[in-house]
PDB file of N, CA, C and O in Angstrom, chain B, residues numbered from 101:
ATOM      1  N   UNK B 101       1.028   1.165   8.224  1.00  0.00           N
ATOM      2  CA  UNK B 101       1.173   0.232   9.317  1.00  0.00           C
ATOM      3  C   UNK B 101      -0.054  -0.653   9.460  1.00  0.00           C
ATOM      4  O   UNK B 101      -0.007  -1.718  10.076  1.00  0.00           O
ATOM      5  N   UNK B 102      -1.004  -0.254   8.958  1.00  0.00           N
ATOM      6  CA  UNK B 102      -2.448  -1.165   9.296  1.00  0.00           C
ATOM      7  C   UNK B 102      -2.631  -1.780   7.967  1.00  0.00           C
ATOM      8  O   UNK B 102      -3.750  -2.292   7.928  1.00  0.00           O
ATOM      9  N   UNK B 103      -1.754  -1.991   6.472  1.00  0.00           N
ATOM     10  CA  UNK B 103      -2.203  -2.446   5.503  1.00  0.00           C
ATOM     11  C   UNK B 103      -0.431  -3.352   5.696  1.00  0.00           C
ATOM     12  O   UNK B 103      -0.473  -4.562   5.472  1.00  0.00           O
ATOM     13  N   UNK B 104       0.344  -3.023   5.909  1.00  0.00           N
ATOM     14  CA  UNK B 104       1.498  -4.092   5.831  1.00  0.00           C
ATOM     15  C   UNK B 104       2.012  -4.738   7.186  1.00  0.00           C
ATOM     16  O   UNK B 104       1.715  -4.266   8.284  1.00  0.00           O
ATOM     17  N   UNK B 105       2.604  -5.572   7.058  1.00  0.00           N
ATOM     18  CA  UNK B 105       3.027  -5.959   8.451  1.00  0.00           C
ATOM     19  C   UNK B 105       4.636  -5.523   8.504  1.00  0.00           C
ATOM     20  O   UNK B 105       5.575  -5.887   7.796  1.00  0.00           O
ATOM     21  N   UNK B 106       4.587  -4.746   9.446  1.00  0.00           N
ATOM     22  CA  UNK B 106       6.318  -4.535   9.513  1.00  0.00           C
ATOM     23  C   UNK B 106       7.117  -3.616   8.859  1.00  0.00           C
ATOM     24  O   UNK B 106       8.332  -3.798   8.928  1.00  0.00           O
ATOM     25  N   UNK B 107       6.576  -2.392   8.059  1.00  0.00           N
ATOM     26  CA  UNK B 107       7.229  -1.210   6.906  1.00  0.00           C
ATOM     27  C   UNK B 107       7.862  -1.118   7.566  1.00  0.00           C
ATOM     28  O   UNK B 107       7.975  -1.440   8.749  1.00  0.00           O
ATOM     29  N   UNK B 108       8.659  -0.413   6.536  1.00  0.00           N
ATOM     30  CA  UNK B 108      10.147   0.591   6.823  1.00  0.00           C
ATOM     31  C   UNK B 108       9.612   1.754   6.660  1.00  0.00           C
ATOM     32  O   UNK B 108       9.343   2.068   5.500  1.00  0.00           O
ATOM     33  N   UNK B 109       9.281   2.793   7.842  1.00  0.00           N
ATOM     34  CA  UNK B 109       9.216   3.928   7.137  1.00  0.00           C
ATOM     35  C   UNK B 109      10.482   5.115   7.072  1.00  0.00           C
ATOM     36  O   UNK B 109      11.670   5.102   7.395  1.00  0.00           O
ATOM     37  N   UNK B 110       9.484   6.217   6.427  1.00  0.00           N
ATOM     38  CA  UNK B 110      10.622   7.035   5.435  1.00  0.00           C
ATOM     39  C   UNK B 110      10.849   8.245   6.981  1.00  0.00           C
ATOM     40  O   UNK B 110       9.974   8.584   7.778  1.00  0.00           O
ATOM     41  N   UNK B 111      12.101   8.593   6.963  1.00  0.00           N
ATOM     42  CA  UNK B 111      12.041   9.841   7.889  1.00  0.00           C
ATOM     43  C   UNK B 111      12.424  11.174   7.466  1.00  0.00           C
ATOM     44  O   UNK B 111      13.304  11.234   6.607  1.00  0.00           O
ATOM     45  N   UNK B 112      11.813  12.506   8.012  1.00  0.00           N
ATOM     46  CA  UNK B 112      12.016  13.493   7.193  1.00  0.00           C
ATOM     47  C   UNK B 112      12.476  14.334   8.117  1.00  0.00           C
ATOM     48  O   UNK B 112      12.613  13.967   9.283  1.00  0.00           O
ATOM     49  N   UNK B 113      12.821  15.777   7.638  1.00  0.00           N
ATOM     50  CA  UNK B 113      13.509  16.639   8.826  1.00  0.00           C
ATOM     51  C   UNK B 113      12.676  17.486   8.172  1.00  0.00           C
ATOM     52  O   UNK B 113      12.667  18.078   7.093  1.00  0.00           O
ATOM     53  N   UNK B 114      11.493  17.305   9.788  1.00  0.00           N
ATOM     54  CA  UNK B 114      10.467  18.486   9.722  1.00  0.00           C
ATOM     55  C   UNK B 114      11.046  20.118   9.763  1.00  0.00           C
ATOM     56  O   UNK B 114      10.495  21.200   9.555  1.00  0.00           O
ATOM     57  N   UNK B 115      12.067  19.825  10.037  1.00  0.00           N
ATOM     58  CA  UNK B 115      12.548  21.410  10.083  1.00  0.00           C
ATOM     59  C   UNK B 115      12.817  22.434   8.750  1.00  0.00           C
ATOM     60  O   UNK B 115      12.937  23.652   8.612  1.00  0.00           O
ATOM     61  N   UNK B 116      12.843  21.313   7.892  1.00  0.00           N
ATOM     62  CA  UNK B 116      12.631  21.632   6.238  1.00  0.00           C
ATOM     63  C   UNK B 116      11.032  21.857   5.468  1.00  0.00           C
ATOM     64  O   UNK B 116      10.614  22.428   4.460  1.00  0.00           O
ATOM     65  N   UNK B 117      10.324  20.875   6.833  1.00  0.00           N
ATOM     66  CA  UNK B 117       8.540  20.947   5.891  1.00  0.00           C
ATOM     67  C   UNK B 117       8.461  22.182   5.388  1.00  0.00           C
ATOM     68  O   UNK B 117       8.738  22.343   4.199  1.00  0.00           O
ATOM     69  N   UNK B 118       8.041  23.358   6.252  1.00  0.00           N
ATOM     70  CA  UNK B 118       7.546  24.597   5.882  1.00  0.00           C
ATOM     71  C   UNK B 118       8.465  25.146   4.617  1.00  0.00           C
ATOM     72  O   UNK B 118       7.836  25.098   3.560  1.00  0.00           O
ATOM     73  N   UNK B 119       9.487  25.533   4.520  1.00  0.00           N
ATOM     74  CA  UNK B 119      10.432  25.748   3.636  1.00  0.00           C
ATOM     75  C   UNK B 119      10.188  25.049   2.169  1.00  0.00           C
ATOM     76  O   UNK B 119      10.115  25.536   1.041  1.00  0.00           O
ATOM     77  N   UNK B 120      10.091  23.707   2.655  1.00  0.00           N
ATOM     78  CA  UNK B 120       9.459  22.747   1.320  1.00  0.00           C
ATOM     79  C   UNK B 120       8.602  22.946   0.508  1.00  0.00           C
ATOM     80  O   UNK B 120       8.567  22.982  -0.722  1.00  0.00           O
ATOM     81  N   UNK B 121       7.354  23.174   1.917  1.00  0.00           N
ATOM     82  CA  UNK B 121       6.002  23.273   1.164  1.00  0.00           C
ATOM     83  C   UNK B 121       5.383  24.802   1.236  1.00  0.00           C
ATOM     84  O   UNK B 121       4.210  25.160   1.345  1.00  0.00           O
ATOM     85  N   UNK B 122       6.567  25.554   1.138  1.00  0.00           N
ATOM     86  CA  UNK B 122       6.289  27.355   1.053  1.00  0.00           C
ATOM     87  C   UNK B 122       5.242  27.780   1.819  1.00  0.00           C
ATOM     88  O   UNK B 122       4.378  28.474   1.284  1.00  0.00           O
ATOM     89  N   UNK B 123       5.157  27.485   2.998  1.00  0.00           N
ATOM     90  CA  UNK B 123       4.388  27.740   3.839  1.00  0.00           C
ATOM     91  C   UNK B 123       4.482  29.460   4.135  1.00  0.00           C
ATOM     92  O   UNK B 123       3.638  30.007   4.845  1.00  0.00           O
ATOM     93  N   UNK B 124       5.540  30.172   3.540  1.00  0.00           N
ATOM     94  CA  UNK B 124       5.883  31.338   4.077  1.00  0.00           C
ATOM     95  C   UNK B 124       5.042  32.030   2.828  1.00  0.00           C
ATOM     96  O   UNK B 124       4.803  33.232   2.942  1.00  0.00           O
ATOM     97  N   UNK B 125       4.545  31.288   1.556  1.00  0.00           N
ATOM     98  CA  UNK B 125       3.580  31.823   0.190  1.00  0.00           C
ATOM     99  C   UNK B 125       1.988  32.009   0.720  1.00  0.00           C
ATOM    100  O   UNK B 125       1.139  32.887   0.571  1.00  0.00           O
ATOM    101  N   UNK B 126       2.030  30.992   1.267  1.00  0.00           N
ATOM    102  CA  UNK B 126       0.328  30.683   2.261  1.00  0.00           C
ATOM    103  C   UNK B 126      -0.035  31.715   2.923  1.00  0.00           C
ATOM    104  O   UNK B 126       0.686  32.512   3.523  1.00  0.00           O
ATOM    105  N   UNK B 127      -1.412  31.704   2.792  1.00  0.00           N
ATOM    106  CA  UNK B 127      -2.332  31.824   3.639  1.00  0.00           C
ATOM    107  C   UNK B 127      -2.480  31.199   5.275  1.00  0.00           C
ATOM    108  O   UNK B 127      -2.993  30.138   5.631  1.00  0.00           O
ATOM    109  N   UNK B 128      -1.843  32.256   6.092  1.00  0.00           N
ATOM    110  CA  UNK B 128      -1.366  30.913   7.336  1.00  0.00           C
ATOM    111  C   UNK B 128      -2.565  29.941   8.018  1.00  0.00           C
ATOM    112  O   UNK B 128      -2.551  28.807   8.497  1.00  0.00           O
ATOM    113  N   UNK B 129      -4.156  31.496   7.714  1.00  0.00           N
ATOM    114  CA  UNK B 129      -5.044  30.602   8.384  1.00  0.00           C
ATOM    115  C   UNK B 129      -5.734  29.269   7.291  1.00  0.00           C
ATOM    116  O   UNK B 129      -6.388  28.383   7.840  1.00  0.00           O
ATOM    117  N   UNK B 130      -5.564  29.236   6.034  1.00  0.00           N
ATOM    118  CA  UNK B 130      -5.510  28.143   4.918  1.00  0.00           C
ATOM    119  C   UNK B 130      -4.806  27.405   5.652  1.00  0.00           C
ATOM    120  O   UNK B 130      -5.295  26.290   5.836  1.00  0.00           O
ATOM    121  N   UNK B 131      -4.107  27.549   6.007  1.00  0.00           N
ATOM    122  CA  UNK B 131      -2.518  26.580   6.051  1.00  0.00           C
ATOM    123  C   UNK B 131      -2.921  25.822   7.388  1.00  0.00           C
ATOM    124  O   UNK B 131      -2.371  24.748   7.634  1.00  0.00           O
ATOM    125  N   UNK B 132      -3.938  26.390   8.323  1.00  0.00           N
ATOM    126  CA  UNK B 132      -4.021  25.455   9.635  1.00  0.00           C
ATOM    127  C   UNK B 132      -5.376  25.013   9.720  1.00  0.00           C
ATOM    128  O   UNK B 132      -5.858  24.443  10.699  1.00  0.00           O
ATOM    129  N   UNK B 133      -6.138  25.372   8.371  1.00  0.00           N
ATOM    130  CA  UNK B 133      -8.041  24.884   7.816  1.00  0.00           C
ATOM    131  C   UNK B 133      -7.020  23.614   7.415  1.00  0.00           C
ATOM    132  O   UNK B 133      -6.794  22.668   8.169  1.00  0.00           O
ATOM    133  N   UNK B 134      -6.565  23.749   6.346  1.00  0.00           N
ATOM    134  CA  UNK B 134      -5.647  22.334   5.654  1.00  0.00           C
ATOM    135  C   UNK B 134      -5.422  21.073   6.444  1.00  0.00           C
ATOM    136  O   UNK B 134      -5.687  19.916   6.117  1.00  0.00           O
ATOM    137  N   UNK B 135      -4.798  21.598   7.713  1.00  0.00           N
ATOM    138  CA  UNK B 135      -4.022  21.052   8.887  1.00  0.00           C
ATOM    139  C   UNK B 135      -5.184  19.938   9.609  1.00  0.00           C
ATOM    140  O   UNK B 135      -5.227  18.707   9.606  1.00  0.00           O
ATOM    141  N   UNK B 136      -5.926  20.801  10.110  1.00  0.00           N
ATOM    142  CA  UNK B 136      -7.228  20.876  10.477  1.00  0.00           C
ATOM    143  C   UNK B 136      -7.775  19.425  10.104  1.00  0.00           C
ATOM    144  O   UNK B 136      -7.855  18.355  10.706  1.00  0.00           O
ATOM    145  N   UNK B 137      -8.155  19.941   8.675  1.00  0.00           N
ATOM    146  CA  UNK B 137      -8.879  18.929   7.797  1.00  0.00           C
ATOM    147  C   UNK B 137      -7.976  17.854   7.610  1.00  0.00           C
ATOM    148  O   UNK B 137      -8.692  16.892   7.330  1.00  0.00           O
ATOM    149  N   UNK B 138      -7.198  17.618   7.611  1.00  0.00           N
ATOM    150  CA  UNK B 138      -5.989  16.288   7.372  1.00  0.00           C
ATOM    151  C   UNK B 138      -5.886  15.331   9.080  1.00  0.00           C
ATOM    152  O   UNK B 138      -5.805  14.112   9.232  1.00  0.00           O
ATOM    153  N   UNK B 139      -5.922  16.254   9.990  1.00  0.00           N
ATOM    154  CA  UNK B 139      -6.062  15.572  11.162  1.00  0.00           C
ATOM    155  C   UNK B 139      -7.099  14.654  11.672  1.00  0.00           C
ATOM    156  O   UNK B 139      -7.077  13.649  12.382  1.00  0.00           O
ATOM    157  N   UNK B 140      -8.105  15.401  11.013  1.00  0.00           N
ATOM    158  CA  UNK B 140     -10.043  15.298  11.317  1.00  0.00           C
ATOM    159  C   UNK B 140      -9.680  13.906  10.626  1.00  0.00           C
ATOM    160  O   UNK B 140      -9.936  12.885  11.264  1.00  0.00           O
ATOM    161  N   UNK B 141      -9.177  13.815   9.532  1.00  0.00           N
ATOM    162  CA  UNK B 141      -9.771  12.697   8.594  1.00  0.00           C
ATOM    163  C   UNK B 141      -8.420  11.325   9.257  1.00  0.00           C
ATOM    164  O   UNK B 141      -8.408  10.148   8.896  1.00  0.00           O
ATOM    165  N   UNK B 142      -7.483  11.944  10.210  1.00  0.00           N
ATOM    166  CA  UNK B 142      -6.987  10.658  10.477  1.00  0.00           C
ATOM    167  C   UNK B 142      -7.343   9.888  11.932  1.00  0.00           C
ATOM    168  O   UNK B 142      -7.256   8.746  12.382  1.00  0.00           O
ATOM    169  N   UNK B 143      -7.753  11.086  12.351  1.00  0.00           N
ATOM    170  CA  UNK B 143      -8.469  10.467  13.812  1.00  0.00           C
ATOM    171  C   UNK B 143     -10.135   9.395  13.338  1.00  0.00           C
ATOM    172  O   UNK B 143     -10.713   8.452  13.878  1.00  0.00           O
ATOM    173  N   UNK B 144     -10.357  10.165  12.150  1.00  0.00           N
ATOM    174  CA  UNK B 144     -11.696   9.371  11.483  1.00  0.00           C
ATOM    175  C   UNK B 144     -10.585   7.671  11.546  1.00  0.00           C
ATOM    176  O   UNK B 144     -10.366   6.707  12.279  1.00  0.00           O
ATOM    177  N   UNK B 145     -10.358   8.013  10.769  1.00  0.00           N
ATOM    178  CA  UNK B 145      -9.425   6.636  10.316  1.00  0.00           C
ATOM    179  C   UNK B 145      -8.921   5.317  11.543  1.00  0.00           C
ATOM    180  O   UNK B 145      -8.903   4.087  11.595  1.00  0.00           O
ATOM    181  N   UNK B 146      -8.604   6.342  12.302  1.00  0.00           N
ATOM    182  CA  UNK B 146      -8.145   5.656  13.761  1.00  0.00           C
ATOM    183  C   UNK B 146      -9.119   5.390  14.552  1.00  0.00           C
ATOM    184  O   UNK B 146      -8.838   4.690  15.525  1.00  0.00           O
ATOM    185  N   UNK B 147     -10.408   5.810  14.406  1.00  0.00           N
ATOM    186  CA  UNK B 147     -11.001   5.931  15.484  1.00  0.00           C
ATOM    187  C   UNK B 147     -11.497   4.322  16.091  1.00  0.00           C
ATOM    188  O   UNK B 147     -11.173   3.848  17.180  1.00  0.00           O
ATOM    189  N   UNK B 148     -12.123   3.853  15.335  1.00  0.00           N
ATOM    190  CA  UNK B 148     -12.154   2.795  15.684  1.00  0.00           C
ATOM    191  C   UNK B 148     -11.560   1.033  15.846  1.00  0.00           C
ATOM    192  O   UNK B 148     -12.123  -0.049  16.014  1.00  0.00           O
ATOM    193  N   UNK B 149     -10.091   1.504  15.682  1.00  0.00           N
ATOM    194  CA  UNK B 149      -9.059   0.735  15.619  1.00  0.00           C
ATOM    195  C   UNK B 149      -9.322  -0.066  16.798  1.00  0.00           C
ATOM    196  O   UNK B 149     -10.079   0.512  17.578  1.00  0.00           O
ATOM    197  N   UNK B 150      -8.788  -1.661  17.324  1.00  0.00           N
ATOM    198  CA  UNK B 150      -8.507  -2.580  18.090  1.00  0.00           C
ATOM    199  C   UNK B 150      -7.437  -2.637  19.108  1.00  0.00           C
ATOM    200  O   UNK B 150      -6.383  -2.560  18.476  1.00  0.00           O
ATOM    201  N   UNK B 151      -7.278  -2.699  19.908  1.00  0.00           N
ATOM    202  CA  UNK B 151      -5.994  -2.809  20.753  1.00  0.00           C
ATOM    203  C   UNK B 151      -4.845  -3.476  19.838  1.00  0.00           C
ATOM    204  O   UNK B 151      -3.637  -3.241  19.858  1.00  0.00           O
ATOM    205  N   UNK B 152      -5.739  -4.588  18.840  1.00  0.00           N
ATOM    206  CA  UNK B 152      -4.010  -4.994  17.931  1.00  0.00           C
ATOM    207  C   UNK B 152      -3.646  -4.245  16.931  1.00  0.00           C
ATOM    208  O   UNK B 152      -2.597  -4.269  16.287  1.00  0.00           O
ATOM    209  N   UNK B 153      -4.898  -3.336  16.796  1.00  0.00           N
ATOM    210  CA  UNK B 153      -4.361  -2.865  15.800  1.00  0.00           C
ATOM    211  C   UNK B 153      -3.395  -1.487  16.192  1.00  0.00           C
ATOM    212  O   UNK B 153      -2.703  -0.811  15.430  1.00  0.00           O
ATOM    213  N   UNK B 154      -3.577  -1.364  17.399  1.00  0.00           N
ATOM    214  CA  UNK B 154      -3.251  -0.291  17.603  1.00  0.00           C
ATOM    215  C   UNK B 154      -1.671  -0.749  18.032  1.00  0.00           C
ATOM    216  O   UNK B 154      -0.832   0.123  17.810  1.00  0.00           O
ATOM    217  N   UNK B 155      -1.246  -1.824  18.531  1.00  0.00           N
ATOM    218  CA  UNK B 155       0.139  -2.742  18.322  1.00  0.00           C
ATOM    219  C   UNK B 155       0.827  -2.910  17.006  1.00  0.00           C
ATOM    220  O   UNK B 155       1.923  -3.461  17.119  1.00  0.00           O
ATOM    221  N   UNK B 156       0.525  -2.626  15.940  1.00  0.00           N
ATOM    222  CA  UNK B 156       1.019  -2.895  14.934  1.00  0.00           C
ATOM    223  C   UNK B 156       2.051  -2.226  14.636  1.00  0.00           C
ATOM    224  O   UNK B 156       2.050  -1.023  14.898  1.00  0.00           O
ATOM    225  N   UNK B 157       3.117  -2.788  14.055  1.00  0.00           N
ATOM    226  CA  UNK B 157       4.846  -2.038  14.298  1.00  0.00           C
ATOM    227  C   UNK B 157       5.147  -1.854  12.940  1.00  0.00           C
ATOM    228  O   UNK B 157       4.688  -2.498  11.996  1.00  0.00           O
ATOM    229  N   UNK B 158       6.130  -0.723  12.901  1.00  0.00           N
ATOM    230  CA  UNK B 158       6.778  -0.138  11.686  1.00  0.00           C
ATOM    231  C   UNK B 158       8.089  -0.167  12.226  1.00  0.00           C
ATOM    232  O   UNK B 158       8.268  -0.433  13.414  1.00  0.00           O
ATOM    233  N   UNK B 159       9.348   0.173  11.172  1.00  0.00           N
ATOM    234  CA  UNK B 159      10.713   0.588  11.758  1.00  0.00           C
ATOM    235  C   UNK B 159      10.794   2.267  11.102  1.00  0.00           C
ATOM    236  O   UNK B 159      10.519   2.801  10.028  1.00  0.00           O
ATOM    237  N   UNK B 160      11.309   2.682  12.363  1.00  0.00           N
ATOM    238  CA  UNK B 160      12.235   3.915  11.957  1.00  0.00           C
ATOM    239  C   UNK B 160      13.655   3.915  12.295  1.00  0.00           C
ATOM    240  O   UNK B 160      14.109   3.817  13.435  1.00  0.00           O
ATOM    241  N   UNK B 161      14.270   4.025  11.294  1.00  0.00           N
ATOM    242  CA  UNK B 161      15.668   4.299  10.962  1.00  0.00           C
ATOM    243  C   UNK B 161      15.983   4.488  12.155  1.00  0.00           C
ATOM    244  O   UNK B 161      16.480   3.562  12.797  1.00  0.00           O
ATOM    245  N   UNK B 162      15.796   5.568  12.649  1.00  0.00           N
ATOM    246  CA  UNK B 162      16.381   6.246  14.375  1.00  0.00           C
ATOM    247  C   UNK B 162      15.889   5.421  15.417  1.00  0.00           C
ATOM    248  O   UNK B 162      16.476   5.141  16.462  1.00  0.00           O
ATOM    249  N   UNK B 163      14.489   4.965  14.959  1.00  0.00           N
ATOM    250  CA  UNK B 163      14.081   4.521  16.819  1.00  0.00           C
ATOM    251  C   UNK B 163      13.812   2.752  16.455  1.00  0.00           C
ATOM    252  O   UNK B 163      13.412   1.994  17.339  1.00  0.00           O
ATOM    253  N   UNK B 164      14.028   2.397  15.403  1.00  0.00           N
ATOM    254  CA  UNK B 164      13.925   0.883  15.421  1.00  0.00           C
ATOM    255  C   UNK B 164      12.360   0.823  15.451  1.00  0.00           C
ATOM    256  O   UNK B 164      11.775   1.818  15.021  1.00  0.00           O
ATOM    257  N   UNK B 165      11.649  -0.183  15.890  1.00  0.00           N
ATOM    258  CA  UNK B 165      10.380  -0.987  15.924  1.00  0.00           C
ATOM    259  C   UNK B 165       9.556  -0.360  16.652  1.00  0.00           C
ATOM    260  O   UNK B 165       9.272  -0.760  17.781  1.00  0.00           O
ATOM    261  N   UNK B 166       9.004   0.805  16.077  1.00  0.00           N
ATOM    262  CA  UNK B 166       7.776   0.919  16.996  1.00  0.00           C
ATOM    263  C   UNK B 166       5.971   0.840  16.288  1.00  0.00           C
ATOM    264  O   UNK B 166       5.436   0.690  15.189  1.00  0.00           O
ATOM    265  N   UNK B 167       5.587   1.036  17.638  1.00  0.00           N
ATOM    266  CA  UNK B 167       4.441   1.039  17.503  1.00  0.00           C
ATOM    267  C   UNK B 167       3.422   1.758  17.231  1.00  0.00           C
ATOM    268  O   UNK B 167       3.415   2.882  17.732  1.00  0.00           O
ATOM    269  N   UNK B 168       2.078   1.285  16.233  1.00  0.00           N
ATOM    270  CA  UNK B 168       1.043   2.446  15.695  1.00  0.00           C
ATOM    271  C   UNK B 168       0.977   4.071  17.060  1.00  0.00           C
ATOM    272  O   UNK B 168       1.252   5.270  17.048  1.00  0.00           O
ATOM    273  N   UNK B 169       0.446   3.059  18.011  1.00  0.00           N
ATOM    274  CA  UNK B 169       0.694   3.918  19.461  1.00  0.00           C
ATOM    275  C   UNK B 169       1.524   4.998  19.455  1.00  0.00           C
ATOM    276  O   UNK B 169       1.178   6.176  19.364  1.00  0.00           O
ATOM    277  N   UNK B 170       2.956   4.439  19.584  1.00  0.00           N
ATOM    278  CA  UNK B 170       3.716   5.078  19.785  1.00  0.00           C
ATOM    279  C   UNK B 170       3.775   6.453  18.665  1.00  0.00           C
ATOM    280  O   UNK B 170       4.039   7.543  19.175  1.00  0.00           O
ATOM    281  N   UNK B 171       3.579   6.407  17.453  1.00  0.00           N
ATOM    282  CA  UNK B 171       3.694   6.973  16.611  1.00  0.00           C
ATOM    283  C   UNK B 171       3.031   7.991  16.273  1.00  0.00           C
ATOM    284  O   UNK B 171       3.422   9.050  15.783  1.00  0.00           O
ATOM    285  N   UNK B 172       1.387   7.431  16.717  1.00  0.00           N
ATOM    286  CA  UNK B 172       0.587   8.738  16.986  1.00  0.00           C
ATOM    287  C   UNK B 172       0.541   9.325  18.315  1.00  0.00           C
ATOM    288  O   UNK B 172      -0.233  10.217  18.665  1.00  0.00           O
ATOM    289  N   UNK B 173       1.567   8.669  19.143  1.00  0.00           N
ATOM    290  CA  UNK B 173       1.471   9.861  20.708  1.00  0.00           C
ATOM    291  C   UNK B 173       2.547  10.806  20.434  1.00  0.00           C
ATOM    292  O   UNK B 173       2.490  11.885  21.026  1.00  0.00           O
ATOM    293  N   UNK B 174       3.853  10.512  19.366  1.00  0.00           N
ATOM    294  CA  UNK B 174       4.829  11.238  18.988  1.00  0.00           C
ATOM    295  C   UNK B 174       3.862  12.075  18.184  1.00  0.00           C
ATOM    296  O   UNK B 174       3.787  13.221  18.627  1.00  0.00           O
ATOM    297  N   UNK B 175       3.207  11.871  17.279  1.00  0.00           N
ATOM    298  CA  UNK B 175       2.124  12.633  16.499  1.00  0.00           C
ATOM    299  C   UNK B 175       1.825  13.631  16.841  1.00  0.00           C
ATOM    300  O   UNK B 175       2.089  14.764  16.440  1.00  0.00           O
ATOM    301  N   UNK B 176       1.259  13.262  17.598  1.00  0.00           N
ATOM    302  CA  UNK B 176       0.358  14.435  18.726  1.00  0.00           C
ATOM    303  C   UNK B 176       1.203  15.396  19.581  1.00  0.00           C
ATOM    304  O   UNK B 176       0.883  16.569  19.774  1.00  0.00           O
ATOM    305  N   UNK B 177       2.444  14.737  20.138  1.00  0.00           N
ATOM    306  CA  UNK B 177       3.127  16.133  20.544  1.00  0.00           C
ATOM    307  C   UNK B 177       4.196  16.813  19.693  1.00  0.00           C
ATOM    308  O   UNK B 177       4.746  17.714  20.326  1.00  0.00           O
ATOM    309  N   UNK B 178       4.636  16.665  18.510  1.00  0.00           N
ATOM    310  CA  UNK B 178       4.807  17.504  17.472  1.00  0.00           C
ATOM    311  C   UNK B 178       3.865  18.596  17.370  1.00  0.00           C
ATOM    312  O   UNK B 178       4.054  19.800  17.542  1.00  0.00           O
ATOM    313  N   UNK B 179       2.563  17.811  16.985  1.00  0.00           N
ATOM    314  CA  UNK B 179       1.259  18.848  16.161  1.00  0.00           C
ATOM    315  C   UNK B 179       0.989  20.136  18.041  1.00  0.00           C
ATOM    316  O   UNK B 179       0.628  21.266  18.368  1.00  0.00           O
ATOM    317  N   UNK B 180       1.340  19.229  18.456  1.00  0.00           N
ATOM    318  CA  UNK B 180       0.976  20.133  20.018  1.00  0.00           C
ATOM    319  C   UNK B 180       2.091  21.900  19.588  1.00  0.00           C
ATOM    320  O   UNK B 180       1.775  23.080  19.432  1.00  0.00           O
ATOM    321  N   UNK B 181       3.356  21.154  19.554  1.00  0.00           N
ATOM    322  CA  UNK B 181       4.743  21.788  19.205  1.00  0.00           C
ATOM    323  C   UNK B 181       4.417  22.718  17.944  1.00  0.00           C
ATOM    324  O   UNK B 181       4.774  23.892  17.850  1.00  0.00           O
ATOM    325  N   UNK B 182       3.773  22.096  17.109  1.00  0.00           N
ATOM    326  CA  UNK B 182       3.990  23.342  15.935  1.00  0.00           C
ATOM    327  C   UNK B 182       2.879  23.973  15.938  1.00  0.00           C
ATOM    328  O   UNK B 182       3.010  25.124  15.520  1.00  0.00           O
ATOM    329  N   UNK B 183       1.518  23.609  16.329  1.00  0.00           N
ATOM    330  CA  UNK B 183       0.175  24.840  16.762  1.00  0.00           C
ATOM    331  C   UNK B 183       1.026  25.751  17.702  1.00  0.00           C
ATOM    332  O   UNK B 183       1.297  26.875  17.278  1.00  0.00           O
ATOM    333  N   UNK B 184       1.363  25.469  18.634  1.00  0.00           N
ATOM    334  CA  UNK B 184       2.132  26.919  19.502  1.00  0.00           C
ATOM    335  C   UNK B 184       3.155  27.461  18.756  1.00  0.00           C
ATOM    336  O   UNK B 184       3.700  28.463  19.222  1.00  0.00           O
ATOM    337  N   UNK B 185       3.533  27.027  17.715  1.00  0.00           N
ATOM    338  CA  UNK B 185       4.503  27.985  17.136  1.00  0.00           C
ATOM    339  C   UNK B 185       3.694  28.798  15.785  1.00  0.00           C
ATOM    340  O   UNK B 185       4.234  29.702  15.147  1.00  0.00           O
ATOM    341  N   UNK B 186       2.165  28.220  15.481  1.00  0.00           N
ATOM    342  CA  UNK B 186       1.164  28.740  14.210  1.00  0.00           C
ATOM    343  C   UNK B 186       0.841  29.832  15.220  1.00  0.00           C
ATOM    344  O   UNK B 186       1.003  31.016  14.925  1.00  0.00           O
ATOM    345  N   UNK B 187       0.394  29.455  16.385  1.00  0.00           N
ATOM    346  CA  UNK B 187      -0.185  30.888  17.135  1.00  0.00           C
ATOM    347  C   UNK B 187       0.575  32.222  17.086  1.00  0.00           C
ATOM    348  O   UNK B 187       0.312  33.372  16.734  1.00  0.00           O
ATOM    349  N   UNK B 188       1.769  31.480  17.660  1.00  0.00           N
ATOM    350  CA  UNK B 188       2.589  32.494  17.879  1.00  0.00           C
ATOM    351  C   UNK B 188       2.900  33.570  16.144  1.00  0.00           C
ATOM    352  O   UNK B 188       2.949  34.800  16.141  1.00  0.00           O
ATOM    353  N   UNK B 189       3.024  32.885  15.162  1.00  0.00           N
ATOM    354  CA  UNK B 189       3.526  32.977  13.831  1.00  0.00           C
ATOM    355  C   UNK B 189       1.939  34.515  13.817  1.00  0.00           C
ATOM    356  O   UNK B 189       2.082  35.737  13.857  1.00  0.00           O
ATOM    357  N   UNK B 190       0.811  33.796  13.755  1.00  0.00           N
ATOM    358  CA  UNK B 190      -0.496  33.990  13.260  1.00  0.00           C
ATOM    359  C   UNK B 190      -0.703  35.558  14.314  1.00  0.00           C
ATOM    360  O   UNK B 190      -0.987  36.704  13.965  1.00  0.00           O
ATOM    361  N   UNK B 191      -0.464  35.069  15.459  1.00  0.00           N
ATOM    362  CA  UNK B 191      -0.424  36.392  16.410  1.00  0.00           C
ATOM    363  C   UNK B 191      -1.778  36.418  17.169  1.00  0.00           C
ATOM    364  O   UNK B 191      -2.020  37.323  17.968  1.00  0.00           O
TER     365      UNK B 191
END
């Protein structure tokens, strides 16, 4: 979204990730260092973004035209959604 104007992006059914990416083979606490480290490096990325940039629109299939915004506040309450389900998993 910050290198094109306007993508199409791809949509996936997170309900398949783990299954996909054999998360059930893992190391669960690997599996949320991984997590961890992939987040760290996109908030790096974001951090100092612009108000336009932070306007910048993609389409999704389901929700039509949205925004960088929008995308990482959906972001964030997924990752909210599946840490309470790593806890719970992890114990």
């Amino acid at each position: 979204m910050l290198e094109e104007d306007r993508p199409g992006l791809e949509e996936y059914d997170d309900s398949l990730w783990a299954i996909e990416h054999e998360y059930g083979t893992q190391d669960g606490h690997e599996v949320v260092r991984q997590f961890t480290d992939l987040r760290c490096s996109l908030v790096e990325r974001l951090r100092d973004l612009d108000d336009d940039e932070w306007q910048r629109t993609a389409v999704l299939p389901s929700d039509g035209e949205i925004t960088l915004m929008w995308l990482m506040g959906n972001l964030t309450r997924q990752d909210a959604r599946h840490l309470d389900e790593i806890r719970e998993a992890l114990g």
